[in-house]
C-alpha positions as CSV (number, residue, x, y, z in Angstrom):
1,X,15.5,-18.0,7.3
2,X,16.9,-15.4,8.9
3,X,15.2,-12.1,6.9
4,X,16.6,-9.5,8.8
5,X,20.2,-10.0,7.7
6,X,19.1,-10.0,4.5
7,X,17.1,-7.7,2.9
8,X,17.9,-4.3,4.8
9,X,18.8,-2.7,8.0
10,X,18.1,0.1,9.5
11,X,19.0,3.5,8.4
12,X,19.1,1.6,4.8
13,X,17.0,2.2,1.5
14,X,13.6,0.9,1.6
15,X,12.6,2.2,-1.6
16,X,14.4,3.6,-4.7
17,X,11.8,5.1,-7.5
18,X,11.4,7.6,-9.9
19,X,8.5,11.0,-10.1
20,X,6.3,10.2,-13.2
21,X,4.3,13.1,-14.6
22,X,1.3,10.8,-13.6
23,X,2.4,10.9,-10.5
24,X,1.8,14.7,-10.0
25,X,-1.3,16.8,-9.3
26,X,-2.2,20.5,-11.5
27,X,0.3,22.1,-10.4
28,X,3.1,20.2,-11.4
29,X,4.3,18.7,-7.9
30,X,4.3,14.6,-6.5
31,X,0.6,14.1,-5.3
32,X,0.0,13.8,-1.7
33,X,-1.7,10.2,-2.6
34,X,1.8,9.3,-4.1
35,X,4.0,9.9,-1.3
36,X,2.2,7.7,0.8
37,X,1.9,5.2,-1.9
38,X,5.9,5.4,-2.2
39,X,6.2,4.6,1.6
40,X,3.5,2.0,1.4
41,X,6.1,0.3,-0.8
42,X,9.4,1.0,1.6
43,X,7.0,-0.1,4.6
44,X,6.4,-4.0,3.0
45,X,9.9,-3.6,2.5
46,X,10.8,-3.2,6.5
47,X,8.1,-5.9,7.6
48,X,9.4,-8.4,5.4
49,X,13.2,-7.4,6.8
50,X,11.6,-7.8,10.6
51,X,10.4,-10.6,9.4
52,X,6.6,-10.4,8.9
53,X,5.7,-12.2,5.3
54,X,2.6,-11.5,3.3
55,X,1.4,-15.4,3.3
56,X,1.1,-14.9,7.2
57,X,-2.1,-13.4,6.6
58,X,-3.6,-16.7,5.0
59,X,-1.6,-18.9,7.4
60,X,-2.0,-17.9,10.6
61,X,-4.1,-14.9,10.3
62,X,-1.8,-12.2,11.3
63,X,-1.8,-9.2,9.6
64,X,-0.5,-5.2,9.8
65,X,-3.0,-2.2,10.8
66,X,-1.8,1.1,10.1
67,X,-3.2,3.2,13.0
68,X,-1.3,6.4,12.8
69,X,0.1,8.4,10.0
70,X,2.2,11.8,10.2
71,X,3.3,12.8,7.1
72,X,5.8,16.4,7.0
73,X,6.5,17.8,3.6
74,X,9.5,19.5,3.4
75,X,10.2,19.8,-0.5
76,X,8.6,20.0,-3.4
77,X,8.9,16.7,-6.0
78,X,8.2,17.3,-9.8
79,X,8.2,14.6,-13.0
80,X,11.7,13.2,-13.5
81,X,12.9,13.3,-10.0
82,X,14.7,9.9,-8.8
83,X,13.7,9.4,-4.9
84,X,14.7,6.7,-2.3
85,X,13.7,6.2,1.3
86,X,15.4,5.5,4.2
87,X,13.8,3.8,6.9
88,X,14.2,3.2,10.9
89,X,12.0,1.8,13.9
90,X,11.5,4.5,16.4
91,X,9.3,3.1,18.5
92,X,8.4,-0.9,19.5
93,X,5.5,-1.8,21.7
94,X,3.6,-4.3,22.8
95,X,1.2,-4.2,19.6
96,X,2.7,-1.9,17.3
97,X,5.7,-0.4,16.2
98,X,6.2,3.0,14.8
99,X,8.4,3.2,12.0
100,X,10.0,6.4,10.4
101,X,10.4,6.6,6.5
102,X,12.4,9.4,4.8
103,X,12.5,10.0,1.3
104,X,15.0,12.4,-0.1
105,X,15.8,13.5,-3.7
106,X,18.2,11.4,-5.0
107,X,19.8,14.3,-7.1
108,X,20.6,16.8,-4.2
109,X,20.2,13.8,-1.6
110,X,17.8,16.8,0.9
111,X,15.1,15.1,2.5
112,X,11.9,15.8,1.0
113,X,9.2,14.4,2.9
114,X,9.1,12.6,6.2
115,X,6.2,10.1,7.2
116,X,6.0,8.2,11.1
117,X,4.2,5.9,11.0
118,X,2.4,3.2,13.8
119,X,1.2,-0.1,12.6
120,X,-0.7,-2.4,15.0
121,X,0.2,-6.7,14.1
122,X,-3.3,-7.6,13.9
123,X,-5.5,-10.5,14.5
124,X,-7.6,-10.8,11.2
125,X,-9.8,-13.6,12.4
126,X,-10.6,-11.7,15.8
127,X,-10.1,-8.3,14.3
128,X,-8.0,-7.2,17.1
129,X,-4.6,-5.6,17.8
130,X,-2.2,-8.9,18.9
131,X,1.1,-9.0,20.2
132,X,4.2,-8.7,18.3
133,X,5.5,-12.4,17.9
134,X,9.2,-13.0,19.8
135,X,11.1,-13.2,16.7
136,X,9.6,-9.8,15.2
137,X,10.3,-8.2,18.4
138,X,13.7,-9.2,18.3
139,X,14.5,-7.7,15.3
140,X,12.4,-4.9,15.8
141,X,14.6,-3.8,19.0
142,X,18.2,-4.3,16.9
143,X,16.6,-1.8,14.4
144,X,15.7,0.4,17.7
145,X,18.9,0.2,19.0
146,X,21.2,0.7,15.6
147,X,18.7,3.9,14.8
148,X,21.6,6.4,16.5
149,X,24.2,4.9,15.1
150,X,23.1,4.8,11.4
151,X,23.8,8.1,9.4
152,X,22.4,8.2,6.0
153,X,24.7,9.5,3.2
């Protein structure tokens, strides 16, 4: 099956959601908790696309390690607002890729919050840092090398 034809590309949405008032904190704005919980859920979305599936963790003991986060806020998010997230590969090495999610207002389309992100593929019977399998690779480079050609709209 070839997933990364698929489900999503790069440049494309990850993630479409909406702001609940749960969502926010006191003073009225998205939760820092809940941004990263929003591009938790874009982030499954690009693995599965490179080709990583969940039931590779039971199988053959591979799993995901998030190892860096940096998260830039750039707008404010309040109950009612619909979101989506846009996501590219910035970065592949020989463990880890780092993966950029931006999530933008779906209303005035600016973007509101940015988070990079490095995840390690990770042995989960040896609990150590493994290398990327070929095929994952593979499509982690094509997302690489479409990431200057895609403009988001």
């Amino acid at each position: 099956m070839n997933l990364q034809n698929d489900i999503l590309k790069s440049g494309d949405i990850s993630f479409r959601g909406v702001i609940f008032p749960w969502d926010c904190d006191s003073m009225g704005h998205l939760n820092s908790k809940n941004y990263y919980g929003i591009f938790d859920q874009a982030g499954w979305h690009v693995f599965l696309a490179l080709g990583y599936q969940p039931q590779m963790a039971a199988g053959n003991g591979m799993g995901l390690a998030d190892v860096n986060h940096q998260m830039t806020f750039k707008r404010e998010l309040a109950a009612g607002k619909l979101v989506y997230v846009r996501s590219y590969v910035d970065r592949v090495g020989a463990k880890s890729i780092t993966v950029r999610h931006e999530m933008y207002d779906a209303e005035t389309r600016e973007c509101t919050s940015v988070l990079v992100c490095t995840t390690a593929f990770f042995n989960l019977r040896s609990r150590r840092a493994m290398e990327i399998p070929s095929r994952i690779r593979t499509a982690c480079e094509s997302w690489l090398s479409a990431k200057d050609a895609t403009t988001p709209s």
